[in-house]
Every structure is written in structure tokens, then in C-alpha cells.
Backbone as CSV, one residue per row, in Angstrom:
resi,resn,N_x,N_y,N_z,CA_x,CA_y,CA_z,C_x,C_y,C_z
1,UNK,213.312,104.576,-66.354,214.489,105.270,-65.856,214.118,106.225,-64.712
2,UNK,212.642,106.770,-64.547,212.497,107.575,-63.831,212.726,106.843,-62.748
3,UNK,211.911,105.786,-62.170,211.642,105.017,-61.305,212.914,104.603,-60.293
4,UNK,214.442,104.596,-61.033,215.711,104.062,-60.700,215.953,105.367,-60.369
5,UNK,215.692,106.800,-60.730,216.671,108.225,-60.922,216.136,108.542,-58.830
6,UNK,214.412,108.413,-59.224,214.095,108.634,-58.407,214.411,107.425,-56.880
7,UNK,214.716,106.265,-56.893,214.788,105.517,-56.067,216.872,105.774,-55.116
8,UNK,216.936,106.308,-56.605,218.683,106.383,-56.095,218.344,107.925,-55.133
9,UNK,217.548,108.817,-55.634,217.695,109.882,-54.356,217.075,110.060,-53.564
10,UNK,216.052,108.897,-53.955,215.181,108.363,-51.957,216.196,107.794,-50.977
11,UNK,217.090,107.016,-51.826,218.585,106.099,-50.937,219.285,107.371,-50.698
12,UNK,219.817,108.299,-51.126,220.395,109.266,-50.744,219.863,109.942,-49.554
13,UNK,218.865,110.570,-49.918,218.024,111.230,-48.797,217.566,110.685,-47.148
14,UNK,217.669,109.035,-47.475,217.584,107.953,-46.804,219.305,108.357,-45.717
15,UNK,220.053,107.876,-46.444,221.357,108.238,-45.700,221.418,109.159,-45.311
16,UNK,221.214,110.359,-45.678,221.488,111.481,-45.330,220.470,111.484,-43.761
17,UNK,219.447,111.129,-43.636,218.490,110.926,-42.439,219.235,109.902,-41.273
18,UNK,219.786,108.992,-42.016,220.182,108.267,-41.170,221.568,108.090,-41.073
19,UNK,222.350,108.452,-41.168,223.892,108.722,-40.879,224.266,108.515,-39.957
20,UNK,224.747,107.558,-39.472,225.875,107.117,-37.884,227.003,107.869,-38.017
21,UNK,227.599,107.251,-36.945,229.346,108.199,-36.788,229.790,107.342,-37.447
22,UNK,229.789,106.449,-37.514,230.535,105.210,-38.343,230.408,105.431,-40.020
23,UNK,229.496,106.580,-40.422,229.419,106.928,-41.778,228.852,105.845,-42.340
24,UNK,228.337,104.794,-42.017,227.492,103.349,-42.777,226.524,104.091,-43.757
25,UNK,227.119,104.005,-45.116,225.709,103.985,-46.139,225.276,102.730,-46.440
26,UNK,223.541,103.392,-46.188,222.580,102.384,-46.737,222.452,102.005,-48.232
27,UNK,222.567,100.473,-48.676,222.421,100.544,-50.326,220.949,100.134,-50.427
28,UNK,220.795,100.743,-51.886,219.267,101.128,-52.679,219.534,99.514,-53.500
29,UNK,217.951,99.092,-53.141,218.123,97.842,-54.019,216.358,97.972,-54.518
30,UNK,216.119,97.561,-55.983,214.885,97.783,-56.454,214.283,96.731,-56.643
31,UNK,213.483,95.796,-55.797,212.923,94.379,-56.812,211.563,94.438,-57.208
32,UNK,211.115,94.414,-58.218,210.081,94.529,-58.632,209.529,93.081,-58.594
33,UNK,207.863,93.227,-58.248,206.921,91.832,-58.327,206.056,92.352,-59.468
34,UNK,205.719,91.082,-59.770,204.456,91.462,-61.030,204.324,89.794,-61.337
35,UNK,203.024,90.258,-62.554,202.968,89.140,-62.782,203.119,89.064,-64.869
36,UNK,203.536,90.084,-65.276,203.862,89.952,-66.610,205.451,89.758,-67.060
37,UNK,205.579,88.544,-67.341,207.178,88.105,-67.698,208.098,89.227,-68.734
38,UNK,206.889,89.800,-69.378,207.702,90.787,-70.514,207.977,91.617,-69.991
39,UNK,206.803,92.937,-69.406,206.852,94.281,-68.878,207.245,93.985,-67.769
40,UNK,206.812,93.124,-66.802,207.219,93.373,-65.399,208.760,93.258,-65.112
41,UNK,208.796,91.489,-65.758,210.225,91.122,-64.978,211.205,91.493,-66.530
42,UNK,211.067,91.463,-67.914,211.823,92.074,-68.969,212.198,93.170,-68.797
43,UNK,211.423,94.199,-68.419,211.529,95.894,-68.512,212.192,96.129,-67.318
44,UNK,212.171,95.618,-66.231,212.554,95.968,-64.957,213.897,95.596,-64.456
45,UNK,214.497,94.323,-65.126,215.829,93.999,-64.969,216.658,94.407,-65.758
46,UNK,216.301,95.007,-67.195,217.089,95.474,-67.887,217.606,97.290,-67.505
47,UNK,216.705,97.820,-66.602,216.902,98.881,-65.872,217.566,98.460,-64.750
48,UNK,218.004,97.473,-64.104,218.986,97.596,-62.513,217.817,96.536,-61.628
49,UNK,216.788,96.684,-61.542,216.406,95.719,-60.564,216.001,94.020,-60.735
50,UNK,215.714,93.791,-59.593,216.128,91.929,-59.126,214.283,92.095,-59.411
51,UNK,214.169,90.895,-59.672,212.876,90.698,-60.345,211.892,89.537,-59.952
52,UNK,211.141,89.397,-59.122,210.083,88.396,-58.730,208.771,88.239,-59.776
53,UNK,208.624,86.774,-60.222,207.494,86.844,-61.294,206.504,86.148,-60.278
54,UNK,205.250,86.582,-60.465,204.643,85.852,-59.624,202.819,84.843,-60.507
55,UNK,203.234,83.893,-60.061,202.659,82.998,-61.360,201.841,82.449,-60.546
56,UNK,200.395,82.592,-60.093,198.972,82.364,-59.554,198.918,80.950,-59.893
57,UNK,198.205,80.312,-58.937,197.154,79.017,-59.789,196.279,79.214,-60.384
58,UNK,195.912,78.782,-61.333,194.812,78.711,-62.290,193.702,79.067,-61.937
59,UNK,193.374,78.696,-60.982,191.679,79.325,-60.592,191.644,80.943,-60.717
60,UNK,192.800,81.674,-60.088,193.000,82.764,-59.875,192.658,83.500,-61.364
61,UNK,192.612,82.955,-62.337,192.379,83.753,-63.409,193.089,84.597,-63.785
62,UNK,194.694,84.358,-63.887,195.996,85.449,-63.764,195.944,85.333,-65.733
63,UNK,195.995,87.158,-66.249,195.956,86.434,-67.832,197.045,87.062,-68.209
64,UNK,198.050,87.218,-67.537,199.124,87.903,-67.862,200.057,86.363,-68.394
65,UNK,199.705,85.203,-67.880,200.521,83.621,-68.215,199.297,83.385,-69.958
66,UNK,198.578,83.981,-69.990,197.624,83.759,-70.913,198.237,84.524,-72.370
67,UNK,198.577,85.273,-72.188,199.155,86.014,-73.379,200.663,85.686,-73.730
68,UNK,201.145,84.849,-72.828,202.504,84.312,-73.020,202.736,83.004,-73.501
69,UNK,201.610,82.412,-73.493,200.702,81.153,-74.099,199.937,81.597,-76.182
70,UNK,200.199,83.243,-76.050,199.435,83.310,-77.367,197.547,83.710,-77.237
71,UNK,197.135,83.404,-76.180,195.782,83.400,-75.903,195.347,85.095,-75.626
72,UNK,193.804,85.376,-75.990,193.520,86.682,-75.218,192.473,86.339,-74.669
73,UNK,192.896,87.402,-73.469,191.642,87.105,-72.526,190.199,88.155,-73.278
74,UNK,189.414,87.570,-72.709,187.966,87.949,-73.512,188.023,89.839,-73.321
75,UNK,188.612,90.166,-72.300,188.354,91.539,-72.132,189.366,92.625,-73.030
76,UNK,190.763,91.660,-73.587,191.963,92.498,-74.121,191.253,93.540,-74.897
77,UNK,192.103,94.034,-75.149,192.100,95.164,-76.534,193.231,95.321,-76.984
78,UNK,194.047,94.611,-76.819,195.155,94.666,-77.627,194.663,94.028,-79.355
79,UNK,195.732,93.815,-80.390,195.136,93.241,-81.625,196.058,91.861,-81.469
80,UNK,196.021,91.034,-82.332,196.544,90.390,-82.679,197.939,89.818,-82.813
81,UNK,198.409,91.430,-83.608,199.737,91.797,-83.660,200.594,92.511,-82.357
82,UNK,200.170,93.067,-81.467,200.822,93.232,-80.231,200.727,92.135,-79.390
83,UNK,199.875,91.348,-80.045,199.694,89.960,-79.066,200.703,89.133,-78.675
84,UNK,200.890,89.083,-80.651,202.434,88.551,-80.887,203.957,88.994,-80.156
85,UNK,203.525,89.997,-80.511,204.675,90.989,-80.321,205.071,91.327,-78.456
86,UNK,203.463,90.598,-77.786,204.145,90.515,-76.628,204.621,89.427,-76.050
87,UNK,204.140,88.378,-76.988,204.623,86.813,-76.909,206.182,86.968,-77.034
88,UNK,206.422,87.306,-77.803,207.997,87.338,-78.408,208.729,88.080,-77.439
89,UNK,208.460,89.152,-76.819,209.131,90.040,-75.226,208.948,89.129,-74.190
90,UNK,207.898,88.459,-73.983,207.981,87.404,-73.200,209.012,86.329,-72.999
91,UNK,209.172,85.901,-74.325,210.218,84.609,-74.887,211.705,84.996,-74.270
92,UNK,211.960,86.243,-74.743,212.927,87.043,-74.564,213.082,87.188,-72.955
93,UNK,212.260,87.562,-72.419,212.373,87.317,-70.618,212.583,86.583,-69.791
94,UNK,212.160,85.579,-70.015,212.302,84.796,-69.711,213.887,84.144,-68.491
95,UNK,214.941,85.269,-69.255,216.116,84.698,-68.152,216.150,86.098,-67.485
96,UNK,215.290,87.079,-67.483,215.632,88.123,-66.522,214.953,87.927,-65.590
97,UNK,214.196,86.946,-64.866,213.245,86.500,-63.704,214.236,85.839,-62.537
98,UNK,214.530,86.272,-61.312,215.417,86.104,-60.204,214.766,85.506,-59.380
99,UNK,213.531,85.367,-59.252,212.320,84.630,-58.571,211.571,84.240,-59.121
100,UNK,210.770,83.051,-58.538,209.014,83.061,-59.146,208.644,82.672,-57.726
101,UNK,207.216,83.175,-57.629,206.283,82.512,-56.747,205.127,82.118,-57.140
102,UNK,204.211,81.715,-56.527,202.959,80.895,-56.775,201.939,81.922,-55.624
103,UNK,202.475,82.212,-54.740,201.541,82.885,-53.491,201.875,84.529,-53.276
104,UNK,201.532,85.245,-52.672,202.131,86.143,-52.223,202.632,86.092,-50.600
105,UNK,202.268,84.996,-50.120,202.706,84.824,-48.742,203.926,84.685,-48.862
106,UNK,204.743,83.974,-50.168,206.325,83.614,-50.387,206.981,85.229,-50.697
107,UNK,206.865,85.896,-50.750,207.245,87.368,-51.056,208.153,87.558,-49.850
108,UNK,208.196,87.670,-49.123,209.053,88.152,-47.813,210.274,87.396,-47.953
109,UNK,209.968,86.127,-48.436,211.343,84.879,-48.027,211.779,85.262,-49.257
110,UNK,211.278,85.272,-50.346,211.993,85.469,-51.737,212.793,86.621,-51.602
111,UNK,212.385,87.783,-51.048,212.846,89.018,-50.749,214.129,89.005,-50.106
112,UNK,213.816,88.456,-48.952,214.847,88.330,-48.169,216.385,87.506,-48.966
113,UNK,216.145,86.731,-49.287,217.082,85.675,-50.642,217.789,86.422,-51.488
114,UNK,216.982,87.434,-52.178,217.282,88.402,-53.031,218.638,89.230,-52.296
115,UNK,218.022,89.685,-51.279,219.066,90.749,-50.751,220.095,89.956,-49.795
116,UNK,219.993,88.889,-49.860,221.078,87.967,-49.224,221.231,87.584,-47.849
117,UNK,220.003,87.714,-47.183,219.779,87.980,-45.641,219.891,86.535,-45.607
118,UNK,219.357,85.682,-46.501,219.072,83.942,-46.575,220.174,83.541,-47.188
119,UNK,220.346,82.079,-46.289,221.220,81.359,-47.097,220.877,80.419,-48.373
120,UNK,219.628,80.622,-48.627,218.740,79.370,-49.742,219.119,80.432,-50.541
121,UNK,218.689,79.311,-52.086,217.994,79.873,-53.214,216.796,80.532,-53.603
122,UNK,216.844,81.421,-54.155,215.439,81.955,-54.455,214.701,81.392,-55.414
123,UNK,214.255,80.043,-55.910,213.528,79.688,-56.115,212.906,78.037,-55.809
């Protein structure tokens, strides 16, 4: 909640800097990237923002798709039971994801989609 309290009076402060005669306010839009389906794109859309998951190729060694699979990576410290328990927030997330990418070079176009500058789909 902080993250939204504070982003709505950066947009404020934002307008207030930039104010035409025409009175045009600028709107505050939040999209979060990540690469954890639960915390990143779960936690983040259920607060107000548009949500990019971003899902590596395999080589990359991304273990945030690893724990959504049930698996831990050799370094976790989580137990067992939060393992689960983040499997299941995962499951649950699953429809709050507005994007996915594979690269981070796709970030700009997805972005752009998001806020409607594009006429495509975002995914």
C-alpha cells in the first residue's frame, strides 16, 4: 500500500510541476515486472497495478518458475511448508499476469500495450 500511497503523490507532485493552461492532468499508472507469479504479479495487481511476469529461458537459471513447479532451489531456506504455501499463491495468480515475457528487450513494447500507446495485444 505504501508503494501506491506514495506513487499517487509522485503523480500529484508530477502535475503540479507540469501544469499547462489547458489544466491536462497526467495519470499515475504502476506496472510492476518481476519474475515471481505469486509476490510479484499476485501481490501487485491486487493493489492497482498492471503486471508483467517475466519468464527467462532455462539456461538463465530463473528459480522463481522452480518453486511454482514445487521444486527448491539448492540455496532456499524456505521449509517445505512455505514451499507449499507458495505453490498455492502461485496457482492463485496466475490470472493477475497482464503480460509475460521471455527477454527483457520485450519490456518497452509490453509497456507500451499496457498503457495503450499500441494497438496489439500484450502478449
Amino acid at each position: 500500500r505504501l508503494a501506491v500511497e506514495k506513487g499517487k503523490e509522485m503523480s500529484q507532485l508530477t502535475n503540479a510541476m507540469h501544469k499547462s493552461d489547458d489544466d491536462e492532468e497526467i495519470e499515475w499508472c504502476w506496472v510492476h515486472v518481476g519474475d515471481d507469479l505469486a509476490y510479484d504479479c499476485g501481490g501487485s495487481k491486487t493493489i492497482g497495478a498492471k503486471t508483467v511476469l517475466v519468464e527467462l529461458a532455462p539456461e538463465y537459471g530463473q528459480t522463481a518458475r522452480m518453486r511454482v513447479e514445487g521444486k527448491r532451489p539448492p540455496w532456499a531456506t524456505e521449509t517445505m511448508e512455505q514451499l507449499e504455501g507458495h505453490k498455492k499463491m502461485s496457482e492463485n495468480a496466475k490470472d493477475k499476469v497482464d503480460a509475460r515475457i521471455s527477454h527483457l528487450s520485450q519490456l518497452p513494447e509490453v509497456i507500451a500495450e499496457l498503457l495503450g500507446e499500441d494497438e496489439g495485444a500484450a502478449e
